[in-house]
PDB file of N, CA, C and O in Angstrom:
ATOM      1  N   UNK A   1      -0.037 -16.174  -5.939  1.00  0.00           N
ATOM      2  CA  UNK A   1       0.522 -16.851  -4.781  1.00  0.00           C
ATOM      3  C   UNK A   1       1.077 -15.853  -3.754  1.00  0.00           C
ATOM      4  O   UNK A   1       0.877 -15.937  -2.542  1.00  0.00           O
ATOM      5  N   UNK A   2       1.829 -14.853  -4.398  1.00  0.00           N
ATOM      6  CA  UNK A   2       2.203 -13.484  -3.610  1.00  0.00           C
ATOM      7  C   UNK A   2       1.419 -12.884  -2.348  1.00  0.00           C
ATOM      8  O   UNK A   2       1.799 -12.523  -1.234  1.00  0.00           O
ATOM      9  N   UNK A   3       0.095 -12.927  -3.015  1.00  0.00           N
ATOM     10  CA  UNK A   3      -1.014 -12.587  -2.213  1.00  0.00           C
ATOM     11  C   UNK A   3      -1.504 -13.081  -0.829  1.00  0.00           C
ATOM     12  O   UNK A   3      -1.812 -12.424   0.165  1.00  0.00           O
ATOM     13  N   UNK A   4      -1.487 -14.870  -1.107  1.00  0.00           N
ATOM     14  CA  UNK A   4      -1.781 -15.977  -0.154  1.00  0.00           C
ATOM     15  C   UNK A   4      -0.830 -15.531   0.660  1.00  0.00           C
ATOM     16  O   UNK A   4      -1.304 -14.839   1.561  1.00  0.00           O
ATOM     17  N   UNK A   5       0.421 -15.663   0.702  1.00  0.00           N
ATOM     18  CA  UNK A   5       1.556 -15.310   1.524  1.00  0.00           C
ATOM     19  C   UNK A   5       1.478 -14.225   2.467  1.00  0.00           C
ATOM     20  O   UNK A   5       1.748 -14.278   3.666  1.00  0.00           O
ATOM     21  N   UNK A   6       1.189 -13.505   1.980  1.00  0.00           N
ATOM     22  CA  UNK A   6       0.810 -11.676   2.649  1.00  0.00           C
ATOM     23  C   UNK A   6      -0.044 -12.054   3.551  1.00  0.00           C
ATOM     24  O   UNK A   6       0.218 -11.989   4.752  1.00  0.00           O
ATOM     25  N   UNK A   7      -1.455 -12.606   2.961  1.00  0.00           N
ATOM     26  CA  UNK A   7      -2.506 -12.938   4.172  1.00  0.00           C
ATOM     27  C   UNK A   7      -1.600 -13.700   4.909  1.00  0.00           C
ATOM     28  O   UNK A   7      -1.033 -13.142   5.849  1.00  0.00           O
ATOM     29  N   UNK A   8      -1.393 -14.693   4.699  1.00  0.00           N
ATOM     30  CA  UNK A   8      -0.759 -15.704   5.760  1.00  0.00           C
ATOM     31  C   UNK A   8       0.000 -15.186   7.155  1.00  0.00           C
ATOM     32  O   UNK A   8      -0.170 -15.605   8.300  1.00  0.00           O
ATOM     33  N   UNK A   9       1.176 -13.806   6.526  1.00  0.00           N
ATOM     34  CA  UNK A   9       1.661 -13.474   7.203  1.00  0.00           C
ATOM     35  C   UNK A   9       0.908 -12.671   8.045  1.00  0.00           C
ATOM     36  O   UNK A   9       1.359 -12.624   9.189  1.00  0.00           O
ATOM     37  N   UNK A  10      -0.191 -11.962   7.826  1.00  0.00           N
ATOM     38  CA  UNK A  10      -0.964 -10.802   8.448  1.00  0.00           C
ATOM     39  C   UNK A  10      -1.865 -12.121   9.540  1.00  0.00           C
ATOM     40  O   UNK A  10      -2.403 -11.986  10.639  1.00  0.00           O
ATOM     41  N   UNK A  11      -1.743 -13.085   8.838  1.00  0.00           N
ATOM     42  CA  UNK A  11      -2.691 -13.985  10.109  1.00  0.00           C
ATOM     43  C   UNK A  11      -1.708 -14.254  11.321  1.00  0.00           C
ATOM     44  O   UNK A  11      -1.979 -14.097  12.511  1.00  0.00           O
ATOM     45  N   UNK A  12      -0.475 -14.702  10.763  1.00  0.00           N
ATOM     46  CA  UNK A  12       0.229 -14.825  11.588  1.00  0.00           C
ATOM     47  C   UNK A  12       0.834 -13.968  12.521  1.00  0.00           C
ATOM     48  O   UNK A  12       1.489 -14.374  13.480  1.00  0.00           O
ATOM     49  N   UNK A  13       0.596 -12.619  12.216  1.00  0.00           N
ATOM     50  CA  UNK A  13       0.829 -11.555  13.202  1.00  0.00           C
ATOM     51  C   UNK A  13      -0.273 -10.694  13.992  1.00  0.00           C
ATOM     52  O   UNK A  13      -0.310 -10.005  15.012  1.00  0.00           O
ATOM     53  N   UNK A  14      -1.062 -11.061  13.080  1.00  0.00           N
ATOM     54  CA  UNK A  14      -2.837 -11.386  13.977  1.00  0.00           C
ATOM     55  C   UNK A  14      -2.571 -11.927  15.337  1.00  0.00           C
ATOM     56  O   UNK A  14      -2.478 -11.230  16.348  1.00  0.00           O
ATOM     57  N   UNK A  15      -2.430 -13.505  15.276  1.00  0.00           N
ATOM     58  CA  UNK A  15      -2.305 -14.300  16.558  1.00  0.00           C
ATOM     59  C   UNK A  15      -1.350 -13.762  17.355  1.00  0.00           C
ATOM     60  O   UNK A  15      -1.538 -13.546  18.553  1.00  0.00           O
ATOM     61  N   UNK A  16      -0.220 -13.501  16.714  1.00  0.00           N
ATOM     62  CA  UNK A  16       0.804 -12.950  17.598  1.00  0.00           C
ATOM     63  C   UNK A  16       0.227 -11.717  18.820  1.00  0.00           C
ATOM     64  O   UNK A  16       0.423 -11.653  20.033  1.00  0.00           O
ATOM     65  N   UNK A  17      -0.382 -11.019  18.079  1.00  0.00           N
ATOM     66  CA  UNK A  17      -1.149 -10.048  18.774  1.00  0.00           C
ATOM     67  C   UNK A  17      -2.105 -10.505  19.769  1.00  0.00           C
ATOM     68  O   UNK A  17      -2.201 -10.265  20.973  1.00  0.00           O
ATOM     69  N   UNK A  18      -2.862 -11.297  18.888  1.00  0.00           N
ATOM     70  CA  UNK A  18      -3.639 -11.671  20.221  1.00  0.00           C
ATOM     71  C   UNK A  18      -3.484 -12.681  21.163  1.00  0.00           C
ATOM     72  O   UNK A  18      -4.386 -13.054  21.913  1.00  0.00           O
ATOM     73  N   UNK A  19      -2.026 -13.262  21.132  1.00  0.00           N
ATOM     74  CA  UNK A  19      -1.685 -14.087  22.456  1.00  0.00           C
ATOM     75  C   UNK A  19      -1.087 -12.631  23.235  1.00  0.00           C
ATOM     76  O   UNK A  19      -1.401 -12.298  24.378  1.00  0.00           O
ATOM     77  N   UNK A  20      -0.294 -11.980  22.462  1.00  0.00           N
ATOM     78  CA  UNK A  20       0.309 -10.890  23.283  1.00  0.00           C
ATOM     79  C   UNK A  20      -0.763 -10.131  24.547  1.00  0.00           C
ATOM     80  O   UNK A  20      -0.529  -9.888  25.731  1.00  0.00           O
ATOM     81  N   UNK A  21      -2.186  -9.863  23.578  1.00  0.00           N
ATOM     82  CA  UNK A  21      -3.199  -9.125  24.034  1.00  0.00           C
ATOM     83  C   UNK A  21      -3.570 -10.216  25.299  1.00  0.00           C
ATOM     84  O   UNK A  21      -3.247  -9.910  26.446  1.00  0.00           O
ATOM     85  N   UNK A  22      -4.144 -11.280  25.068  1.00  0.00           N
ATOM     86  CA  UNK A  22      -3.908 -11.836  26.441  1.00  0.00           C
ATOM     87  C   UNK A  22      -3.347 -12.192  27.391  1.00  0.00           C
ATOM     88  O   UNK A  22      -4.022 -12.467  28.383  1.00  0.00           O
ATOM     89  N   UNK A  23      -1.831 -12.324  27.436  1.00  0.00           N
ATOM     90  CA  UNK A  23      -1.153 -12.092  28.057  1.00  0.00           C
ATOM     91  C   UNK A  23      -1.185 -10.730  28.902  1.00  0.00           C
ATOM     92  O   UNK A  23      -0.891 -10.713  30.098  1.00  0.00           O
ATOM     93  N   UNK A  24      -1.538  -9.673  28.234  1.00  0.00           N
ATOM     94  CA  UNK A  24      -1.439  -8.298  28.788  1.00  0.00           C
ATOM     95  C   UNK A  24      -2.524  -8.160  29.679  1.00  0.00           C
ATOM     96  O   UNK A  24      -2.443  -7.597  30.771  1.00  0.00           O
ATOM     97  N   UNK A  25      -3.449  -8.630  29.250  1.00  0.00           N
ATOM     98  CA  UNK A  25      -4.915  -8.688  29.821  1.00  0.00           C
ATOM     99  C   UNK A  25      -5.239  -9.548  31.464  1.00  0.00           C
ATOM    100  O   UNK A  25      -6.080  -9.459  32.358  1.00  0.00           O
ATOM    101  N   UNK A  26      -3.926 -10.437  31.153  1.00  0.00           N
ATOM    102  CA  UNK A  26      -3.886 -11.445  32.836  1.00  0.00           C
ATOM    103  C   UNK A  26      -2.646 -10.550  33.749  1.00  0.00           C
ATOM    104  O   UNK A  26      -2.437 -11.014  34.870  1.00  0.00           O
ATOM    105  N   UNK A  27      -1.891  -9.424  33.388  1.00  0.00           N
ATOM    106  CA  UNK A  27      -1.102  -8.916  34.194  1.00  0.00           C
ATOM    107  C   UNK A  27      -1.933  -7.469  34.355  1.00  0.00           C
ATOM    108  O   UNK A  27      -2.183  -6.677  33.446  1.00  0.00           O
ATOM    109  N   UNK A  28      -2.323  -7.339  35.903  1.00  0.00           N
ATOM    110  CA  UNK A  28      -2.472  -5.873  35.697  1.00  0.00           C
ATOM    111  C   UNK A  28      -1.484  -5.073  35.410  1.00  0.00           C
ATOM    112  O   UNK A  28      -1.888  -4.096  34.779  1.00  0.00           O
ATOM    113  N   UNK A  29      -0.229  -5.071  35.627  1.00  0.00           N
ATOM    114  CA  UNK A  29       0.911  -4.315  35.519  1.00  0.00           C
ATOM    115  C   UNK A  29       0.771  -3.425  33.975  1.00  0.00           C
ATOM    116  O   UNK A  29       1.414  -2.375  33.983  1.00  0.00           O
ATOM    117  N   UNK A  30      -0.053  -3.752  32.562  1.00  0.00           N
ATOM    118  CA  UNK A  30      -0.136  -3.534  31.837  1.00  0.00           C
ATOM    119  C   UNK A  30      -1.049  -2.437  31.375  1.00  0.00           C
ATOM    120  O   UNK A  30      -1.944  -2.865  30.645  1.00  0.00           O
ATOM    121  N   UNK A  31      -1.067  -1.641  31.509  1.00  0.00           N
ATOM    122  CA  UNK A  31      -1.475  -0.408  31.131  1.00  0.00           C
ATOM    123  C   UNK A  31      -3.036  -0.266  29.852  1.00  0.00           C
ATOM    124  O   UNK A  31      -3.085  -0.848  28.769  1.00  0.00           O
ATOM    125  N   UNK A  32      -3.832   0.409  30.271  1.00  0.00           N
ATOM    126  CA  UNK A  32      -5.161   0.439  29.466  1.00  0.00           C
ATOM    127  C   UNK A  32      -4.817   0.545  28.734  1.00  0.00           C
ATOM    128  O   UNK A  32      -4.774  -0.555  28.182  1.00  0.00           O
ATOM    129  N   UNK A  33      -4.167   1.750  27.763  1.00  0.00           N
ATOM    130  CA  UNK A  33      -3.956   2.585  26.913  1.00  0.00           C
ATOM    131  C   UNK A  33      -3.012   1.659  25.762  1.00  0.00           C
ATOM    132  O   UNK A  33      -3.065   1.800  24.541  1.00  0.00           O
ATOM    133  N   UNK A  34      -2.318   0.876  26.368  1.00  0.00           N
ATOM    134  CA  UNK A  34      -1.238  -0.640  25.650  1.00  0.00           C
ATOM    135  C   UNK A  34      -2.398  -1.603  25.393  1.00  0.00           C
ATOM    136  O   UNK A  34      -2.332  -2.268  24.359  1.00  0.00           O
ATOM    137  N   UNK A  35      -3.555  -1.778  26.277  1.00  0.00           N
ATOM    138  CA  UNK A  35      -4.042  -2.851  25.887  1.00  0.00           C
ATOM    139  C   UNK A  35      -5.007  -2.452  24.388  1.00  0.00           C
ATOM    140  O   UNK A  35      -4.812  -2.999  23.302  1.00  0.00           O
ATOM    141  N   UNK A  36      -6.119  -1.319  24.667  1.00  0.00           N
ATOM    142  CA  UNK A  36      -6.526  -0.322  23.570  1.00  0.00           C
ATOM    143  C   UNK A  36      -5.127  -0.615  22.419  1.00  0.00           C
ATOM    144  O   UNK A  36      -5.250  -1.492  21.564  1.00  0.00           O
ATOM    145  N   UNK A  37      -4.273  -0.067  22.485  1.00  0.00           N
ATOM    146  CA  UNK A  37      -3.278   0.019  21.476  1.00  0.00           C
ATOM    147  C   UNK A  37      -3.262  -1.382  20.234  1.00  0.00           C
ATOM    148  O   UNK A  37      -3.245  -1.494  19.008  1.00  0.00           O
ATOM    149  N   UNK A  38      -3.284  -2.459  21.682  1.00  0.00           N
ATOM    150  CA  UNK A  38      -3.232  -3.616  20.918  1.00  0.00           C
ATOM    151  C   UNK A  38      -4.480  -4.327  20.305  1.00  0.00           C
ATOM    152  O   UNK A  38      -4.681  -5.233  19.496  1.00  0.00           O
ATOM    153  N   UNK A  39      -5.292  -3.403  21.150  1.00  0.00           N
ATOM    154  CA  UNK A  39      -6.564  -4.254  20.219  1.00  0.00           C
ATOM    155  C   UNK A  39      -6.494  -3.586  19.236  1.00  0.00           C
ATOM    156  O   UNK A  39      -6.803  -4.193  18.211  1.00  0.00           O
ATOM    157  N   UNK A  40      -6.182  -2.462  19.104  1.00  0.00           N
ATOM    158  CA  UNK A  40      -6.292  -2.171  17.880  1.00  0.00           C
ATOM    159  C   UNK A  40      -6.047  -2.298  16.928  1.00  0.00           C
ATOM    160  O   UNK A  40      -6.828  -2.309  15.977  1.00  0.00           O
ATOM    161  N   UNK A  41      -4.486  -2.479  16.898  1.00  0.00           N
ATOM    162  CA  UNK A  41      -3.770  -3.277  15.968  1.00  0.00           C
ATOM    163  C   UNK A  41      -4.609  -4.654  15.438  1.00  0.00           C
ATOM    164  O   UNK A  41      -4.812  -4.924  14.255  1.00  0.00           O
ATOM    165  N   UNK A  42      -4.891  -5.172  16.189  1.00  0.00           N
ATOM    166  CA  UNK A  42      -5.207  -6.214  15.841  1.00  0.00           C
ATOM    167  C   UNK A  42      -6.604  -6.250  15.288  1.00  0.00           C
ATOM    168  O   UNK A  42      -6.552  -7.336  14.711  1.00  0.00           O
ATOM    169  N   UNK A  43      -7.509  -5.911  15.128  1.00  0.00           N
ATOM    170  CA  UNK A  43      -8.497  -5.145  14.222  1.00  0.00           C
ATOM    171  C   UNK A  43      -7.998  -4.429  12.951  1.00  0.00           C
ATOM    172  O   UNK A  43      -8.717  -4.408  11.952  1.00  0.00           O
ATOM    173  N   UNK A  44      -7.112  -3.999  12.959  1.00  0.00           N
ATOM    174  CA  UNK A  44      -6.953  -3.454  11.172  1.00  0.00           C
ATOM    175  C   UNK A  44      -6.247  -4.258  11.146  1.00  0.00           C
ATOM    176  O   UNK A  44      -6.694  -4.635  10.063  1.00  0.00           O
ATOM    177  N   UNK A  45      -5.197  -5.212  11.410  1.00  0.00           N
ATOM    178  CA  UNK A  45      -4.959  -6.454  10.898  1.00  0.00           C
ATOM    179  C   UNK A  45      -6.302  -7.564  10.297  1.00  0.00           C
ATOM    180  O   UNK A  45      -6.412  -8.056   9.175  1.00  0.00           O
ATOM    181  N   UNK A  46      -6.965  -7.674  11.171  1.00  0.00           N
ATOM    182  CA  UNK A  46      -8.303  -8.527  10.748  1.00  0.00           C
ATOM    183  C   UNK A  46      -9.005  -7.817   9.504  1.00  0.00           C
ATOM    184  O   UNK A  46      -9.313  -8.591   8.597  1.00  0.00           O
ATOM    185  N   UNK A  47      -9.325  -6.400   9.304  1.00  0.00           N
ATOM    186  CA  UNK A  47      -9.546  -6.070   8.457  1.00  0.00           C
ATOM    187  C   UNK A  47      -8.928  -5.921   7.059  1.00  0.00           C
ATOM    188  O   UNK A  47      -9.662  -5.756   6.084  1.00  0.00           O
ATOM    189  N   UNK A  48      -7.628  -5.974   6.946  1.00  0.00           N
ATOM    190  CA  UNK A  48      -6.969  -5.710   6.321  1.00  0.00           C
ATOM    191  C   UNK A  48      -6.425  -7.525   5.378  1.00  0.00           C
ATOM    192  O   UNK A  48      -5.866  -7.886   4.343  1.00  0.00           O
ATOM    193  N   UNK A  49      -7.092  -8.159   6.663  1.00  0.00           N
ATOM    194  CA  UNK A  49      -7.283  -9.795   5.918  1.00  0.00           C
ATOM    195  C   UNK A  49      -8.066  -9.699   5.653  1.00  0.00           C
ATOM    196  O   UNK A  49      -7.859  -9.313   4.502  1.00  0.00           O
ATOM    197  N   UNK A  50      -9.099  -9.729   5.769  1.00  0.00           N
ATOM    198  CA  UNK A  50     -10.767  -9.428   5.228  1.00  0.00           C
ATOM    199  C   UNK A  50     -10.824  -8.687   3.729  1.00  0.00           C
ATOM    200  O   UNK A  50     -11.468  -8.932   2.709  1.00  0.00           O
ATOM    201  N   UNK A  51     -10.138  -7.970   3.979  1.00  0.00           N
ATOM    202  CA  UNK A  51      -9.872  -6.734   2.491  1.00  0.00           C
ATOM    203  C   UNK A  51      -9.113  -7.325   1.642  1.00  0.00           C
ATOM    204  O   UNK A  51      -9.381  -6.972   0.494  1.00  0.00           O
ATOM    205  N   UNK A  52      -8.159  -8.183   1.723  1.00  0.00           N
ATOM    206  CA  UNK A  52      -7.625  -8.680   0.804  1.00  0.00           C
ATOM    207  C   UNK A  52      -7.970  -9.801   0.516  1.00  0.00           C
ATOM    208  O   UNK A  52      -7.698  -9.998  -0.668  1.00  0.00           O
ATOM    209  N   UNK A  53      -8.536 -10.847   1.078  1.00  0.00           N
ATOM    210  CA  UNK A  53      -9.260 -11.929   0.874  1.00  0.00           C
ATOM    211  C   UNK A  53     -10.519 -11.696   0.144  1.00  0.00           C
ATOM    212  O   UNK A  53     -10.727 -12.583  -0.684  1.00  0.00           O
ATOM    213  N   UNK A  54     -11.233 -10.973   0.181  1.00  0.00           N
ATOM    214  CA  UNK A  54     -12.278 -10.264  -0.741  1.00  0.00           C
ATOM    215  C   UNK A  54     -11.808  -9.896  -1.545  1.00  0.00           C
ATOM    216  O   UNK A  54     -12.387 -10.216  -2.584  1.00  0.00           O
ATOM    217  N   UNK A  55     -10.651  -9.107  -1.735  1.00  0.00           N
ATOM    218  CA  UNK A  55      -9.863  -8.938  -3.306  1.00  0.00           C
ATOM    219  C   UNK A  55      -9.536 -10.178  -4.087  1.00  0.00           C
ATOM    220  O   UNK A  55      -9.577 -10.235  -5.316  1.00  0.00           O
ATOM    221  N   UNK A  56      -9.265 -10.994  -3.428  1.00  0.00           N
ATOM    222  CA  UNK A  56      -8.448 -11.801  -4.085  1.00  0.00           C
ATOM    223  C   UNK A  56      -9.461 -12.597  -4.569  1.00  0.00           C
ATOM    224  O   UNK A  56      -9.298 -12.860  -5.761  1.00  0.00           O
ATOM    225  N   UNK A  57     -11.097 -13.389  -3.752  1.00  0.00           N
ATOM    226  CA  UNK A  57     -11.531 -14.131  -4.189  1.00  0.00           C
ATOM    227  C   UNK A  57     -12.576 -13.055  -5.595  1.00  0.00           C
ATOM    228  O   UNK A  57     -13.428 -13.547  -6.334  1.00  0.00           O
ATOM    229  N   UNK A  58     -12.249 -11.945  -5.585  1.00  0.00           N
ATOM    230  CA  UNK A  58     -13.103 -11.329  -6.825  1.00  0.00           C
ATOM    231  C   UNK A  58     -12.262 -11.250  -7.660  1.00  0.00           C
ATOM    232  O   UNK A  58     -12.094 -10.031  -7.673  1.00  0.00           O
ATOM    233  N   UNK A  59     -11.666 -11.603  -8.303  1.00  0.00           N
ATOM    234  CA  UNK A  59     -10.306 -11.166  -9.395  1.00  0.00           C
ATOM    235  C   UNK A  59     -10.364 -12.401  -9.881  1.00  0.00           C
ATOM    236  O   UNK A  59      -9.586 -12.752 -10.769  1.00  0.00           O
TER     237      UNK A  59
END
């Protein structure tokens, strides 16, 4: 159950990211290098659900 939770939370800070990321994306005021930053984040978040969701459904 530990596990479910973790994803959950990594989803939930997933979205967080990517409302943030669009938000950033409708102000130019926001800087390339912040927006890069945040996609990024938000890609090893996705991966990092991906990676554990594949763990979990093989076990």
């Amino acid at each position: 159950m530990a596990m479910e939770s973790h994803i959950a939370e990594l989803q939930k800070k997933h979205g967080e990211i990517e409302r943030a990321l669009e938000d950033a994306m409708a102000h130019p005021s926001v800087g390339d290098l912040e927006i890069a930053d945040m996609k990024r984040r938000k890609l090893a978040l996705k991966d990092e659900i991906e990676r554990l969701k594949t763990g979990v459904t093989h076990h």
